[in-house]
C-alpha positions as CSV (number, residue, x, y, z in Angstrom):
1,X,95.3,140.7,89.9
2,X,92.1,141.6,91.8
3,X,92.2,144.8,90.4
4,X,92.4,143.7,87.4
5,X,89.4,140.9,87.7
6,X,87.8,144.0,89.3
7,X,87.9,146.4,86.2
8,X,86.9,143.2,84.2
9,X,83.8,142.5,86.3
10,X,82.7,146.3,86.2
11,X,83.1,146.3,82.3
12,X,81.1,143.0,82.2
13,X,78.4,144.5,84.4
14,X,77.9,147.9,82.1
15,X,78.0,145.5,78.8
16,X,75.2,143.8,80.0
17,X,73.3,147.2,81.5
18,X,74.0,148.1,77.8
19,X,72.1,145.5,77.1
20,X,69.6,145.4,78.8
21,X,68.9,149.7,78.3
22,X,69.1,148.7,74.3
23,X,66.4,145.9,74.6
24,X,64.5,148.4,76.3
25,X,64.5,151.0,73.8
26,X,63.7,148.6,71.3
27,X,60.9,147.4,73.0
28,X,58.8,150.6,72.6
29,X,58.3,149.9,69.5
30,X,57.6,146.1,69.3
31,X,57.1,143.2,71.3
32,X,59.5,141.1,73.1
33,X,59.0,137.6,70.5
34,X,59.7,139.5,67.9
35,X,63.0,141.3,68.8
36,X,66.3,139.4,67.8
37,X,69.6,139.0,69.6
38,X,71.3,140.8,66.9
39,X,69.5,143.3,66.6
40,X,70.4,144.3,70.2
41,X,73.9,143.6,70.1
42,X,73.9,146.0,66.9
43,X,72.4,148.6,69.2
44,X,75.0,148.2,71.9
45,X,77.9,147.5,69.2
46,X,79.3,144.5,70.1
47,X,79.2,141.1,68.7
48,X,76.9,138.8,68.4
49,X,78.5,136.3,70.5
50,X,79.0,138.6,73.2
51,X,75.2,138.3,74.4
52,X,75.6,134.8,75.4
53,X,77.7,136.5,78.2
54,X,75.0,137.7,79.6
55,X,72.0,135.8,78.7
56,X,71.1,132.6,77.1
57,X,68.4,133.7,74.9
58,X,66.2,137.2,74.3
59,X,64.1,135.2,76.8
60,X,66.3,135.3,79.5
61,X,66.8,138.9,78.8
62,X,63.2,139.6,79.2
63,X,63.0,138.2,82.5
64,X,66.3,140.5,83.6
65,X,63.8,143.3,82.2
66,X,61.3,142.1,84.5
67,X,63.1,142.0,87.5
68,X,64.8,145.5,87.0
69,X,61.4,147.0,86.1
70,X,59.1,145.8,89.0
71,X,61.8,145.5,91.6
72,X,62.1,148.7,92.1
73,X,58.2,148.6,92.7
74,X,58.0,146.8,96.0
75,X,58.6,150.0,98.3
76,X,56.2,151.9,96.0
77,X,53.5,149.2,96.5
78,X,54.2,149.5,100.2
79,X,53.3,152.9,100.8
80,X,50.6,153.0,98.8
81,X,48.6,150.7,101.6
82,X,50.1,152.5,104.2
83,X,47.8,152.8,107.2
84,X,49.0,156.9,107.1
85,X,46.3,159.2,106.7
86,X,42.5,158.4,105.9
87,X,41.1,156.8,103.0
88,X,41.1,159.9,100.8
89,X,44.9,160.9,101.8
90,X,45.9,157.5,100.9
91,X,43.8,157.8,97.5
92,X,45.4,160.7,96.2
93,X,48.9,159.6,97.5
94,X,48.9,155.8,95.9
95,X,47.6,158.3,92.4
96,X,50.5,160.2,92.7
97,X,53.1,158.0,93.0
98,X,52.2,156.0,90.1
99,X,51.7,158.9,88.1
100,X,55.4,159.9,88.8
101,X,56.5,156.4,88.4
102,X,55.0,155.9,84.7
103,X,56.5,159.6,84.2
104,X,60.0,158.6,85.5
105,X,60.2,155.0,84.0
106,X,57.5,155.4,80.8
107,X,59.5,152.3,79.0
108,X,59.4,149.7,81.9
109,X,55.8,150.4,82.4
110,X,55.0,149.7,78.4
111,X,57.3,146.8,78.5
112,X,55.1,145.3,81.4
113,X,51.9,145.9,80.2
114,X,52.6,144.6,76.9
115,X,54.0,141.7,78.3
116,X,52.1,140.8,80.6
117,X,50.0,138.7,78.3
118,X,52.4,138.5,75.7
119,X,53.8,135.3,73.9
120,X,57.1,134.5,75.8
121,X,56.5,132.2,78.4
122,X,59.0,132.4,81.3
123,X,58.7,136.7,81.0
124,X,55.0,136.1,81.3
125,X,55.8,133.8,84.4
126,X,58.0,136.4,86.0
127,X,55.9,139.1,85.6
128,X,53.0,136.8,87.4
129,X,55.6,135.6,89.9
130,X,56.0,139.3,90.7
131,X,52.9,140.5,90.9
132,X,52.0,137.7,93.2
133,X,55.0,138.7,95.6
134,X,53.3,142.2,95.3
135,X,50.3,141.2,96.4
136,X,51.4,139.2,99.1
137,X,53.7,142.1,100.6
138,X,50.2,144.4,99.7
139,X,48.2,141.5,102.2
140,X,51.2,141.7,105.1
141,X,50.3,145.7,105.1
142,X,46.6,145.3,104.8
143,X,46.5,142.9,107.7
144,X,47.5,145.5,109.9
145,X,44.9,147.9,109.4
146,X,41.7,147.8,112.0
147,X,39.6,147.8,109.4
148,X,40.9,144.4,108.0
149,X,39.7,142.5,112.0
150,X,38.3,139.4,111.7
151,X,39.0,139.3,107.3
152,X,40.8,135.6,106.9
153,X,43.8,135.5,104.8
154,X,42.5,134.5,101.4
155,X,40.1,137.0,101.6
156,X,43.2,139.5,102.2
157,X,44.9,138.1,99.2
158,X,42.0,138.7,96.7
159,X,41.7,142.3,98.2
160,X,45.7,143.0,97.7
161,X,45.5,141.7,94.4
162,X,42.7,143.9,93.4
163,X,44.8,146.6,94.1
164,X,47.8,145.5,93.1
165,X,45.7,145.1,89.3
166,X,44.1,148.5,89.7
167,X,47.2,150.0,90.2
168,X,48.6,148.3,87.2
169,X,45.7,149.5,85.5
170,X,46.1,152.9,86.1
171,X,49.7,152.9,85.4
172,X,49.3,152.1,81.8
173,X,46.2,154.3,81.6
174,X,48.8,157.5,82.5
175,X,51.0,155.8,80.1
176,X,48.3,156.4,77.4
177,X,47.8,160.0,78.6
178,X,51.5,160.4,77.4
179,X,50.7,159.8,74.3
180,X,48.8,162.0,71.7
181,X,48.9,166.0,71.3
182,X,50.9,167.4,74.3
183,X,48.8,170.5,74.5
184,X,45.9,168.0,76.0
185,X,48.2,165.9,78.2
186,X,47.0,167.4,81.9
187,X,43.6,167.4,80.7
188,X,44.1,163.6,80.0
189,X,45.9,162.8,83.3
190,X,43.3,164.8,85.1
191,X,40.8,162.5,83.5
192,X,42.8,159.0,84.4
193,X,42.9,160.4,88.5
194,X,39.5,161.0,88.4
195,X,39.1,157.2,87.0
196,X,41.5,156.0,89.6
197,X,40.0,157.6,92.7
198,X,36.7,156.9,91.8
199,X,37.6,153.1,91.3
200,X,40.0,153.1,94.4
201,X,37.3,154.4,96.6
202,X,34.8,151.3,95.2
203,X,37.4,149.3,96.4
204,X,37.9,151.0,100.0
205,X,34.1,150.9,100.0
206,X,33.4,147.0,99.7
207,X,36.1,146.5,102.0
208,X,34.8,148.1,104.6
209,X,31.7,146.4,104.0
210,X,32.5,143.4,103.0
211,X,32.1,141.1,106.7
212,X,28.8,142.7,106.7
C-alpha cells in the first residue's frame, strides 16, 4: 500500500514540475496576467481539471515560480558579501556568479524581472517578500565585516538592499546581453561588467565613507 501511495505521490510531484517547467516556457513570451490555465495544461497534456491538483489559480502558480526561482538564490546572495578577498576580488566574483546564474537559469531571471512590477498581486508580494529576506540575510553578512563598526541596523538594511537591487539590476542587464546578434554577445556582457563594477565599487565607496 505505501508503495503504492509512494509511486502516486512521485507521479503527483512530476505533474506539477510539468507544470510549473510549462508555465515557465510560456512565460518568455508573455506576462503572467495574461497566461491561462488551459493553456498550460495543453502544454503538459493533461486536463484541465487536473491543475487544481496543484494550484488554485495561475496565481498560485506564479508564486510556486517565485519560490523555485529565487530560492535557489539565497546561497548565491551569501557569497557575494563574503568578507573573502578585498573589495575588487569580491567585485569581480559577485559579477561572475550572476553572470552564470542568468546564463544557467535565463527564464527565471525574465520571469522575475517582468514580474516584479507586474499586475498579479500575491506574485508581486512574493517576489518583495523575497527580496526582503535577501536583504536581510545580505545585512546578517554585512554586519560582520570591520568596515560595517559602529553602522546601526537600519542603516545596514538600506545598504543590503542596495545591493540586493543592483544585483538584480545587473542580472537582467546580462539577460539583455543574451539577446540580439550572437556574434556581439561578449562584447555586450563585457560592457554590462564594466557597468556593474563601476556601480558596485560606488557602492563600496560610500560605505566606507558613509559614518564620516
Amino acid at each position: 500500500m505505501s508503495h503504492t501511495l509512494g509511486i502516486r505521490q512521485a507521479q503527483k510531484q512530476k505533474t506539477r514540475q510539468a507544470l510549473l517547467d510549462a508555465a515557465l516556457g510560456l512565460l518568455e513570451e508573455q506576462s503572467l496576467s495574461s497566461l491561462g490555465l488551459r493553456e498550460v495544461t495543453r502544454a503538459v497534456g493533461v486536463a484541465p481539471t487536473a491543475f487544481y491538483r496543484h494550484f488554485r489559480s495561475t496565481a498560485d502558480l506564479g508564486v510556486a515560480l517565485v519560490e523555485e526561482a529565487l530560492g535557489s538564490l539565497h546561497p548565491m546572495i551569501r557569497t557575494t558579501v563574503s568578507t573573502t578577498g578585498d573589495h575588487e576580488e569580491r567585485v569581480t566574483r559577485t559579477i561572475d556568479l550572476i553572470a552564470r546564474h542568468v546564463d544557467g537559469y535565463p527564464a527565471h531571471v525574465r520571469f522575475i524581472a517582468r514580474e516584479r512590477h507586474g499586475g498579479v498581486q500575491p506574485v508581486r508580494e512574493a517576489i518583495r517578500d523575497q527580496l526582503s529576506r535577501f536583504a536581510r540575510e545580505v545585512r546578517d553578512e554585512l554586519a560582520k565585516d570591520p568596515v560595517s563598526r559602529g553602522w546601526s541596523g537600519d542603516d545596514l538594511l538600506m545598504l543590503a538592499h542596495l545591493y540586493v537591487d543592483q544585483m538584480l539590476s545587473t542580472a537582467s542587464l546580462f539577460l539583455e546581453a543574451l539577446e540580439g546578434p550572437e556574434e556581439e554577445r561578449e562584447e555586450r556582457r563585457r560592457r554590462v561588467a564594466q557597468v556593474a563594477a563601476r556601480q558596485m565599487r560606488l557602492i563600496g565607496l560610500g560605505r566606507r565613507h558613509w559614518l564620516d
